[in-house]
Each structure stands twice: as C-alpha cells, then as structure tokens.
TIMI-2910 file (N, C-alpha, C, CB; in pm, 1 decimal, decimal comma, always signed):
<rs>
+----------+----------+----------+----------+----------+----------+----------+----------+----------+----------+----------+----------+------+
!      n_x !      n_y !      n_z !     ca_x !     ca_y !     ca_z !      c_x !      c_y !      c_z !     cb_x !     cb_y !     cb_z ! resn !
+----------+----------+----------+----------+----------+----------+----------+----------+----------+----------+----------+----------+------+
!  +1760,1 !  +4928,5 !  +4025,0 !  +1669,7 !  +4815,7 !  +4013,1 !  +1627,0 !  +4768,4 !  +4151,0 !  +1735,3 !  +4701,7 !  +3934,9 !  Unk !
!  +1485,5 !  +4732,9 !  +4182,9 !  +1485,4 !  +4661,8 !  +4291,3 !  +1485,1 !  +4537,0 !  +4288,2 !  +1405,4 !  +4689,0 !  +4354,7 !  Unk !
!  +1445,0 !  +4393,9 !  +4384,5 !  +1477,9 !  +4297,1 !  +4403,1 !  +1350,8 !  +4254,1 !  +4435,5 !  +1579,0 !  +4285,3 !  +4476,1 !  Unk !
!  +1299,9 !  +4103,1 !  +4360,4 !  +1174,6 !  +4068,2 !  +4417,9 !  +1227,6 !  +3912,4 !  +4417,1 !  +1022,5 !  +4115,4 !  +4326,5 !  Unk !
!  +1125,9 !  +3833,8 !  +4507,8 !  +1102,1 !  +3732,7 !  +4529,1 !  +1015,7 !  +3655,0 !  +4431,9 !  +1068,3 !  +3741,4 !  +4633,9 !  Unk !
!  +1084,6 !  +3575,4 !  +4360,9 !   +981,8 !  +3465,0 !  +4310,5 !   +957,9 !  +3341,6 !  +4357,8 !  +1002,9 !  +3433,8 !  +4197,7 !  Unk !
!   +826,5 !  +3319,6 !  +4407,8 !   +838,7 !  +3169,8 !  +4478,7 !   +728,9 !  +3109,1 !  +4383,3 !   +796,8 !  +3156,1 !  +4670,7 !  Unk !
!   +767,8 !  +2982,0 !  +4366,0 !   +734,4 !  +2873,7 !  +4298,7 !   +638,1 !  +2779,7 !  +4356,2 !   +840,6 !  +2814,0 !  +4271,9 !  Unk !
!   +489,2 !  +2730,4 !  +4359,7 !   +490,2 !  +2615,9 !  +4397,0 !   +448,8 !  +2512,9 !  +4289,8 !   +419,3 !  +2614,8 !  +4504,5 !  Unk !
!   +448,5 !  +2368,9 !  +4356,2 !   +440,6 !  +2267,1 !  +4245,2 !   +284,1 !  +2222,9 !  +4258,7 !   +557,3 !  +2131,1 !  +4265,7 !  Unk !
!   +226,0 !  +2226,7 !  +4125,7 !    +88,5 !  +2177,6 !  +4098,7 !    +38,7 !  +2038,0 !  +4112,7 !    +63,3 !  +2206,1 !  +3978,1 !  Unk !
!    -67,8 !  +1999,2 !  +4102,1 !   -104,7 !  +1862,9 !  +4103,1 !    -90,9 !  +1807,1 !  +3954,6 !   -251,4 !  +1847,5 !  +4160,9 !  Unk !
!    -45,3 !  +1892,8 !  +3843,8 !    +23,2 !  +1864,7 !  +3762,0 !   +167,0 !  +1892,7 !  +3656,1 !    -46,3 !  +1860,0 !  +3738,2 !  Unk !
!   +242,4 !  +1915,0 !  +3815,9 !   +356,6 !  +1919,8 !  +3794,4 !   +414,4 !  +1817,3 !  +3717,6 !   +405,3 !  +1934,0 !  +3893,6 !  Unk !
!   +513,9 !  +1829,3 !  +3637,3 !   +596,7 !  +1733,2 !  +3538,2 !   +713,6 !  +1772,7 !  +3545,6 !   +561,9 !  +1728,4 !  +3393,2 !  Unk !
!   +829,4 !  +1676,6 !  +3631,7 !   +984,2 !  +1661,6 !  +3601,5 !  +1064,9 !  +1712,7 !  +3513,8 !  +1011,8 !  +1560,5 !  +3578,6 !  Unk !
!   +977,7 !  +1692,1 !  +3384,8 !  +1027,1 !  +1761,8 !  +3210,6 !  +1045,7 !  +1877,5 !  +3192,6 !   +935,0 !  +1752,4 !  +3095,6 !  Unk !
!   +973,0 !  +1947,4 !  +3326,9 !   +964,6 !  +2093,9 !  +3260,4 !  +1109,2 !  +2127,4 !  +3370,1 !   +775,0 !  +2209,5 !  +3288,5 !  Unk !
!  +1174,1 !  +2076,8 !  +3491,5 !  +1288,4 !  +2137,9 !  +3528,3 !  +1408,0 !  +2174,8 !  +3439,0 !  +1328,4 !  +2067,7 !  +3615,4 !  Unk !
!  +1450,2 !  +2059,5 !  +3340,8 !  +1576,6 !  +2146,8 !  +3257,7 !  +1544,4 !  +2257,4 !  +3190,7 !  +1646,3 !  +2071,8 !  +3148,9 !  Unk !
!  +1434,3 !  +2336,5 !  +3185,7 !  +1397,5 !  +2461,1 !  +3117,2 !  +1382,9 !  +2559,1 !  +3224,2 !  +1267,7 !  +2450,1 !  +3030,7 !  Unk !
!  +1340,1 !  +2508,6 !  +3330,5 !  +1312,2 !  +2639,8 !  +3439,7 !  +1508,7 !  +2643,8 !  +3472,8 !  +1167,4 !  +2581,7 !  +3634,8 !  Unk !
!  +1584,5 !  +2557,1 !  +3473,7 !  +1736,1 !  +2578,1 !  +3486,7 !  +1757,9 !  +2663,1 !  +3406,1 !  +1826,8 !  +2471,3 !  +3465,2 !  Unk !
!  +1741,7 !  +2649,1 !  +3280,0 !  +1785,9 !  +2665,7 !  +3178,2 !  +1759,1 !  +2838,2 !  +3174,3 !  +1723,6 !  +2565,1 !  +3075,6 !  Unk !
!  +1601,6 !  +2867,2 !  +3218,6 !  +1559,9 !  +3022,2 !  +3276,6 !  +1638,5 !  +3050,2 !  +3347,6 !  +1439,0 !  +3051,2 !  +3349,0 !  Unk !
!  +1688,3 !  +3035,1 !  +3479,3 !  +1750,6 !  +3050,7 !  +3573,3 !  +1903,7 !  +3080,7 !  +3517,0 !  +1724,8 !  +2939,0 !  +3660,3 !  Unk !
!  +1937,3 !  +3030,9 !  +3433,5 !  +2095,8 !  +3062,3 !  +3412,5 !  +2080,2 !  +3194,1 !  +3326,9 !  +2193,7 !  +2927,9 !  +3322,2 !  Unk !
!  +1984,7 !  +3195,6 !  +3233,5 !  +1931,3 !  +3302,1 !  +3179,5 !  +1937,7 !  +3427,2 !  +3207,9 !  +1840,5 !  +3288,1 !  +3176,5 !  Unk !
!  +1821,5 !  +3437,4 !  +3318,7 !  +1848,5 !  +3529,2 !  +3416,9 !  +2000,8 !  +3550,5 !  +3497,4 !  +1750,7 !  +3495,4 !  +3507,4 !  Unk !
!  +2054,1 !  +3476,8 !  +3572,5 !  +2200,8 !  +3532,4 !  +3551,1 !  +2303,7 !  +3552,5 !  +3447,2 !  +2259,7 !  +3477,1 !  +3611,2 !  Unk !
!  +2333,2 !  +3511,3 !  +3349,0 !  +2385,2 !  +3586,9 !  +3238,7 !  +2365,5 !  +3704,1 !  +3239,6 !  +2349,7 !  +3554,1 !  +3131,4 !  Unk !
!  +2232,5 !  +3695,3 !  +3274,8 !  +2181,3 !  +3911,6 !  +3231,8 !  +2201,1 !  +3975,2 !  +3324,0 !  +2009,4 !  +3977,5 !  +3201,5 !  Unk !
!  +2251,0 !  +3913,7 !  +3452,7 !  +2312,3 !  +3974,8 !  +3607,3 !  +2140,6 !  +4021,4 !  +3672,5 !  +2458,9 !  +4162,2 !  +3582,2 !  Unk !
!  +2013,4 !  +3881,6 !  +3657,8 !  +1943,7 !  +3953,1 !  +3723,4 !  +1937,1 !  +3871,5 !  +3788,0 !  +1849,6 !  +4014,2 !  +3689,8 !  Unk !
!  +1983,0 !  +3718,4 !  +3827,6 !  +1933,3 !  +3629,7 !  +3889,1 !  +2028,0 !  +3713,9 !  +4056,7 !  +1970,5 !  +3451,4 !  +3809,0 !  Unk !
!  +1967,4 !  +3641,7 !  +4172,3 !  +2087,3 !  +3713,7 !  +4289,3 !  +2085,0 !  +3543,8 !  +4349,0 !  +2015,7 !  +3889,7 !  +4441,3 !  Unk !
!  +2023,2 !  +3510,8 !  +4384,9 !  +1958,8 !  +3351,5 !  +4448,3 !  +1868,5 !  +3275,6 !  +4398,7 !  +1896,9 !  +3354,1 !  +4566,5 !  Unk !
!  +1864,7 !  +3151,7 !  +4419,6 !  +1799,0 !  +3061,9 !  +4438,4 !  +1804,3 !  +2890,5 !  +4457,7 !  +1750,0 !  +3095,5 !  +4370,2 !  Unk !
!  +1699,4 !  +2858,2 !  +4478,8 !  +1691,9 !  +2722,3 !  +4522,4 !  +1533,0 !  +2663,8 !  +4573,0 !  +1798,7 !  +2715,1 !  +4643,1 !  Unk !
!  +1550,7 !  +2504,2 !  +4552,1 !  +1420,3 !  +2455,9 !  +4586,3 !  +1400,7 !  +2441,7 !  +4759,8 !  +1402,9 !  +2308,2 !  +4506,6 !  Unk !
!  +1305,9 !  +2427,7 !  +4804,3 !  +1248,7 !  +2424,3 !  +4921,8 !  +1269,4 !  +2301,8 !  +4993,0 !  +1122,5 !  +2450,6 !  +4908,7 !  Unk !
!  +1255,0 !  +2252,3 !  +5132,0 !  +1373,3 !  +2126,0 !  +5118,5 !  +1288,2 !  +2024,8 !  +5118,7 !  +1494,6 !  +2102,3 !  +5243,1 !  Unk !
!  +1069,9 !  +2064,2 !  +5138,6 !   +996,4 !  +2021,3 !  +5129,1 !   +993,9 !  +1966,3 !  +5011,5 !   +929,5 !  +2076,8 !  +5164,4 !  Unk !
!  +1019,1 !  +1935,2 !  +4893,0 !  +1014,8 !  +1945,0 !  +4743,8 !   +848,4 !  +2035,1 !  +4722,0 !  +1025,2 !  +1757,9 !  +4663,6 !  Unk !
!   +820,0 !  +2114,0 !  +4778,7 !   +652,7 !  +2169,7 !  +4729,5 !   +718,8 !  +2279,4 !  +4610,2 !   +529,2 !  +2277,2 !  +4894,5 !  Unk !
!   +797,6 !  +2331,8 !  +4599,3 !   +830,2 !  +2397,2 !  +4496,6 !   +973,6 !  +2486,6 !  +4523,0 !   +707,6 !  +2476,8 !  +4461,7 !  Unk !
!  +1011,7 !  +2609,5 !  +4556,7 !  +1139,0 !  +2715,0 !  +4554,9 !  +1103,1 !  +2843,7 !  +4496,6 !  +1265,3 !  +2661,7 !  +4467,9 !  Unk !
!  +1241,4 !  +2916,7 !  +4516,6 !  +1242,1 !  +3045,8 !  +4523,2 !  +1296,8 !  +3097,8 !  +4434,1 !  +1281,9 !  +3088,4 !  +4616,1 !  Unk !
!  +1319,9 !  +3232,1 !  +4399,5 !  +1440,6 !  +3272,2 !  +4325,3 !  +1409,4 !  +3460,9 !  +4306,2 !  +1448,9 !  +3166,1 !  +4153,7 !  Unk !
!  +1556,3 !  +3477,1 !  +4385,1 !  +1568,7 !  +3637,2 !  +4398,5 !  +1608,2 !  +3704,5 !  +4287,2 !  +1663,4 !  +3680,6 !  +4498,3 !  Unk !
!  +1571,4 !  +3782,2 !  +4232,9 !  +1603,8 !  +3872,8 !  +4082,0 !  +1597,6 !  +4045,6 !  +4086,5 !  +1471,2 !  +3826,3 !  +3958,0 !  Unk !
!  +1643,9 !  +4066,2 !  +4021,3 !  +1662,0 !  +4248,2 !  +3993,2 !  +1572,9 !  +4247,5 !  +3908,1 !  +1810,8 !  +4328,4 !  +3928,7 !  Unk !
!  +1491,5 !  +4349,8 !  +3899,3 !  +1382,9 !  +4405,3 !  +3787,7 !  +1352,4 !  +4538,2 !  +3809,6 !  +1244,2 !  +4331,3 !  +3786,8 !  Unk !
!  +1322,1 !  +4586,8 !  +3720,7 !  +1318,7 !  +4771,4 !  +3701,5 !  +1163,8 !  +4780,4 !  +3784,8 !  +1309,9 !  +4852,5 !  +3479,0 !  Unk !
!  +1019,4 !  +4691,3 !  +3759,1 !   +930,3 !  +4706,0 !  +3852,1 !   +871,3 !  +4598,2 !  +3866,8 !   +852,0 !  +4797,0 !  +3836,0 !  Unk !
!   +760,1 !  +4575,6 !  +3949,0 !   +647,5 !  +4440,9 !  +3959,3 !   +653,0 !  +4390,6 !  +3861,7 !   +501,0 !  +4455,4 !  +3980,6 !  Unk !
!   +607,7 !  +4461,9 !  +3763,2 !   +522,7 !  +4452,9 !  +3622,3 !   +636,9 !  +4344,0 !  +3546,9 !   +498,1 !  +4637,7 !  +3523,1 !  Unk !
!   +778,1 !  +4389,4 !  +3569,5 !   +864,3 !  +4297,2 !  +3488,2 !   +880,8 !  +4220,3 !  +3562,2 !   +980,3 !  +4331,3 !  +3431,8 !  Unk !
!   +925,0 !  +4190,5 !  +3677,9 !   +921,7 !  +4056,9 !  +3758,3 !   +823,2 !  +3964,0 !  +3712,7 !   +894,0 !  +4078,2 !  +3903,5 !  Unk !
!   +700,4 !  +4009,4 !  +3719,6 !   +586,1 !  +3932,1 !  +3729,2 !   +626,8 !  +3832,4 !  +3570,6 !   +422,2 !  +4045,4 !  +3735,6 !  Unk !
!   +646,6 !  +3939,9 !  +3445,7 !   +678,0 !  +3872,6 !  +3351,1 !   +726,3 !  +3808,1 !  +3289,9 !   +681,1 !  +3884,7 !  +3323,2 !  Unk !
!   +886,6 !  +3807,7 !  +3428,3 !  +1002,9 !  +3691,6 !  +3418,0 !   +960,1 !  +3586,3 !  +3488,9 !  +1146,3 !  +3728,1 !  +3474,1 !  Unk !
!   +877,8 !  +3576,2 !  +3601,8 !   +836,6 !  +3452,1 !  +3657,7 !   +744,5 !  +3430,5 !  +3571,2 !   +793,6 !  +3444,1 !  +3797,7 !  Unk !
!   +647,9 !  +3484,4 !  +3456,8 !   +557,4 !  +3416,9 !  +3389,2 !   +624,5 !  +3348,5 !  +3253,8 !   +443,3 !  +3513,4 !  +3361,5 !  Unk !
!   +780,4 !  +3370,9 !  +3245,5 !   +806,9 !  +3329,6 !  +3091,6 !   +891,6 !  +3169,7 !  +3157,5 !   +935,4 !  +3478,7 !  +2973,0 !  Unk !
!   +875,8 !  +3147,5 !  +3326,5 !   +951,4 !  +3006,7 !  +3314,4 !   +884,6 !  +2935,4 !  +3296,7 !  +1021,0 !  +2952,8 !  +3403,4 !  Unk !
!   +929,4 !  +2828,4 !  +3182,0 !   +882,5 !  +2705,4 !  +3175,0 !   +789,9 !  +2653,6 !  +3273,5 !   +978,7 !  +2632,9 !  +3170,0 !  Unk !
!   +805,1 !  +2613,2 !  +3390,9 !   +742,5 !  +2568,6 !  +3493,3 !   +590,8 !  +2657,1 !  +3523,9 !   +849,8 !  +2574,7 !  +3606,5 !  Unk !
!   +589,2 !  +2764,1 !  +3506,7 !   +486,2 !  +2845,5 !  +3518,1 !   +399,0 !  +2824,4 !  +3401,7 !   +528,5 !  +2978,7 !  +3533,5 !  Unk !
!   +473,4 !  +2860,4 !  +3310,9 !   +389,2 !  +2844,0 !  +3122,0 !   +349,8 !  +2677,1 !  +3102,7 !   +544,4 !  +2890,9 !  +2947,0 !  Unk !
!   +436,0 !  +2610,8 !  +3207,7 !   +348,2 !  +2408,4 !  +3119,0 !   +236,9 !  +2436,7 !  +3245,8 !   +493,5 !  +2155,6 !  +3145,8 !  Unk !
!   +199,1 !  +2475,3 !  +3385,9 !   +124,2 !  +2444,7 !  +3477,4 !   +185,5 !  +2391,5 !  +3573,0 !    +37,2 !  +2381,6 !  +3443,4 !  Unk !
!   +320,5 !  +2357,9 !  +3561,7 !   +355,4 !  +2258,1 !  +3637,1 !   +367,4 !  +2363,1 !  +3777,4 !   +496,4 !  +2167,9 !  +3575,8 !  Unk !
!   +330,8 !  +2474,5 !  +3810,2 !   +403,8 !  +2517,1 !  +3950,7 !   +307,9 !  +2648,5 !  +3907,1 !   +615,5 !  +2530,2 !  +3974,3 !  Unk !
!   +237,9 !  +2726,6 !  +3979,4 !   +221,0 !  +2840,0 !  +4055,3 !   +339,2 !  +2928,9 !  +4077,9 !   +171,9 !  +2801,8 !  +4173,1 !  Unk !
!   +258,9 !  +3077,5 !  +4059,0 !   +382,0 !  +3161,4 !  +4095,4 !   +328,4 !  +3283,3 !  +4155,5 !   +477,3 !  +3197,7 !  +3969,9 !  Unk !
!   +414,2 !  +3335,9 !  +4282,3 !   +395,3 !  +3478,2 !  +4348,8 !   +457,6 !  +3558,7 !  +4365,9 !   +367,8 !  +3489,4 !  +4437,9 !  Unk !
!   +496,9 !  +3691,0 !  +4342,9 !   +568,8 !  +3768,3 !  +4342,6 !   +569,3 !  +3886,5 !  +4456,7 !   +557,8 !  +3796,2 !  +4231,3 !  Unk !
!   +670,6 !  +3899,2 !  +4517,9 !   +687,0 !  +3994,7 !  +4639,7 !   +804,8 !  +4067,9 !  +4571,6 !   +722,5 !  +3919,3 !  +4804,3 !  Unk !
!   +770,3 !  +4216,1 !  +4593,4 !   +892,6 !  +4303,9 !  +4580,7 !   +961,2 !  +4278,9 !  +4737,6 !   +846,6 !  +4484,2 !  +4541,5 !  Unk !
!  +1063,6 !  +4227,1 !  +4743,6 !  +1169,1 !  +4259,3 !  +4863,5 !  +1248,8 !  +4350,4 !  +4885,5 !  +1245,4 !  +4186,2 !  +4878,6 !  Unk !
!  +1191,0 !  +4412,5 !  +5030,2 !  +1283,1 !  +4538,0 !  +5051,0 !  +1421,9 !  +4510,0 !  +5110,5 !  +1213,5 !  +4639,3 !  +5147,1 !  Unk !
!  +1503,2 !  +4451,3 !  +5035,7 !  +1637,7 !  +4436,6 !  +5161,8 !  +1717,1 !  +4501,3 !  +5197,7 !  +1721,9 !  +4363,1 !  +5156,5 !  Unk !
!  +1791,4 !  +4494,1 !  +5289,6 !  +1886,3 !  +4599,1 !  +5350,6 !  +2056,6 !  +4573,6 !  +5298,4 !  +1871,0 !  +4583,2 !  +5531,7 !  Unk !
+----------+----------+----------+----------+----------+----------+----------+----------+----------+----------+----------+----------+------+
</rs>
C-alpha cells in the first residue's frame, strides 16, 4: 500500500457539527489499520491526515466519504507521499 496525505481546509461554511463525524472517520480509518497520523493545523484553517491506500483513486474516496468534506464544511487535497 502506499501512503497519501490528506489535507483539509475549512470553508466559509464550515460548521463545528460536522467534527464528531470527521473523528468518528478518523477512528474508522484506524480500526482498518489505514489511518498512520493526524491532526489539525495550529492555525485552526483546517489539518491533515496520513493513510494507506492501494491507489489515488481510493484515497481520494476516503477523503471524499468524511463528513467534513460531504457537509462543505472543509476542502480537500490529496498528495500521494513518497516516504522513506
């Protein structure tokens, strides 16, 4: 599996409501041993979160099923990371 970057930012209609569900993703994803990191930015503009995925294509689709992405509340970009 490789490892991509999901970074988060927060919209001009971001909503508070939608964080216990993007957690709630987030634990998700580790249960299934794909989460590796994460955390918010210390700016509050939004955060990150490192994951295992077989390619882009599924990354892209785990950052599109969090909450935060699906209400509007946050933007999302995906980098495959090459790490060492």
């Amino acid at each position: 599996m490789n490892r991509y970057l999901l970074i988060t930012n927060r919209t001009e209609s971001f909503n508070s409501a939608d964080i216990p569900g993007h957690y709630e993703h987030l634990e998700q994803l580790k249960q299934n041993n794909r989460l590796e990191l994460y955390g918010p930015f210390s700016d509050v503009s939004g955060g990150a979160y490192l994951i295992k995925a077989e390619s882009l294509e599924e990354a892209i689709a785990i950052g599109n099923a969090d909450p935060l992405i699906k209400s509007g509340s946050s933007t999302l970009s995906v980098k495959e990371w090459l790490t060492k």
